[in-house]
N, C-alpha and C positions, 0 to 999 in steps of 0.2 A: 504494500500500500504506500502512497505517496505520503510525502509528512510533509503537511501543510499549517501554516501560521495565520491566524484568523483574528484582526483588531475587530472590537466593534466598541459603538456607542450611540443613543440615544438623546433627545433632545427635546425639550418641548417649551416653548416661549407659553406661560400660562400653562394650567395644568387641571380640566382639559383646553387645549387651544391648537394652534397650530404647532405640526411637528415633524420632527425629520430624524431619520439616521445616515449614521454612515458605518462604512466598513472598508477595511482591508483585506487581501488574500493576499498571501506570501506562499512561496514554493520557491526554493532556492533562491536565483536570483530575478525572478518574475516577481510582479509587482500589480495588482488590478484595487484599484479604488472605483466602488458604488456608492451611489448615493440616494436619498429618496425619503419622502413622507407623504402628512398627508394634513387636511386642513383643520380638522378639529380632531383632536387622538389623546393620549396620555405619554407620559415620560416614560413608564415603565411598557407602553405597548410598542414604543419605538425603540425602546431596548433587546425588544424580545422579536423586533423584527427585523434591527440589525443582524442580530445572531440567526433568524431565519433567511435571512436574503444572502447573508455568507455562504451557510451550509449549503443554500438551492443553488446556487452557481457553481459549485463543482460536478464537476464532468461524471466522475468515479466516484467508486468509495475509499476515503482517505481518511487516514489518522492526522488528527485536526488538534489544536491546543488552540482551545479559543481564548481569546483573552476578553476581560470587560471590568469596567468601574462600577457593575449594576449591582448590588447585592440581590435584590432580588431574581434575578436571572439566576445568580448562583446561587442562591440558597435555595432557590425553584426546583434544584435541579438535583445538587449535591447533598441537598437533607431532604429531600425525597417528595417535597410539597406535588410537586405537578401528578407523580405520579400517585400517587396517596390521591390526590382530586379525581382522574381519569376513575381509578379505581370504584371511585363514591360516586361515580355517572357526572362529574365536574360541579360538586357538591362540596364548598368549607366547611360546613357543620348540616346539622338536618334544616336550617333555615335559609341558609345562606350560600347562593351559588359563588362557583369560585370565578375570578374578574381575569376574562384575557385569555377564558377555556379553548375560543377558535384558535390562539398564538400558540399556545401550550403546546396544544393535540399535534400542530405541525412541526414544533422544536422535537419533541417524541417521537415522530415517524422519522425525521432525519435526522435523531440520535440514533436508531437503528439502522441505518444505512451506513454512517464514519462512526468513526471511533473517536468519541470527540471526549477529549479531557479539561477542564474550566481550570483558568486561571485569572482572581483577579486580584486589577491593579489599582491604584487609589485614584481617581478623578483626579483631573486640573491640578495633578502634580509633577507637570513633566515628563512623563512617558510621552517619548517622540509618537508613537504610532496612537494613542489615545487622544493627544491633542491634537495627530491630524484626524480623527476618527470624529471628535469633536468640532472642529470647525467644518466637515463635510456636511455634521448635521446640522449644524445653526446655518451653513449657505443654506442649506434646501429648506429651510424654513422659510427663507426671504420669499419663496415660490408660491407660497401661502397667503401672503402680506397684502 
C-alpha cells in the first residue's frame, strides 16, 4: 500500500455560517491541495469533511496518517464515538440523535477502505501544513460572502 500524508482543516466564519475546508495529500514528493465549502455549515462539519474529501480523492487503498487540529474528529474516531452512534442507529443517548451522522457514516466507509491512523496537531501553532490547510479554508469561505 502506498503511504500517504493527509493535512486537513476546517473553518467556519460564524458557527453555523459560512464554511470551508481545506486539505492536503502528500505521497513522497507529490503535492495536491483541495479546497471547498459550503454557505451555511458548522466548524466541526467542515472538519469532518476535510478528512472526507482527503480520503475520496485517493485513487487506491493507502495507509494514510491523517493529521488535524479537530479534536473532535479525533476523538470521533479514536474513543470510538462514531462508531458507538452507527451502532445505536446514529442515536447519542435514547433522546438525542447524534449531529453530523451523514459525515460520520462516510468517514467509516472510507476508514474501511485505507488504513488511516489520526494524528493530531494543535491549531494556529505553526505546523507548516495546518496553516496552509487553514488558510485554504478561510479563502473558500470568501466564496460564500
Amino acid at each position: 500500500m502506498k503511504q500517504v500524508e493527509l493535512f486537513t482543516d476546517g473553518a467556519c466564519s460564524g458557527n453555523p455560517g459560512p464554511g470551508g475546508y481545506g486539505v492536503i495529500l502528500r505521497y513522497g514528493d507529490y503535492e495536491k491541495e483541495i479546497s471547498g465549502g459550503e454557505a451555511v455549515t458548522t466548524n466541526n462539519r467542515m472538519e469532518l469533511m476535510a478528512a472526507i474529501v482527503g480520503l475520496s480523492a485517493l485513487k487506491e487503498p493507502c495507509e494514510v496518517l491523517l493529521y488535524s487540529d479537530s479534536q473532535y474528529l479525533i476523538n470521533g474516531i479514536e474513543l470510538g464515538w462514531a462508531k458507538k452512534w452507527q451502532a445505536a442507529g446514529w442515536m447519542r443517548n435514547k433522546q438525542e440523535p447524534a449531529k453530523n451522522a451523514d459525515l460520520w457514516q462516510k468517514l467509516l466507509e472510507l476508514m474501511k477502505i485505507h488504513k488511516v491512523r489520526l494524528q493530531w496537531v494543535r491549531g494556529h501553532d505553526g505546523h507548516p501544513e495546518n496553516e496552509r490547510c487553514d488558510k485554504l479554508a478561510t479563502e473558500a469561505i470568501k466564496k460564500f460572502r
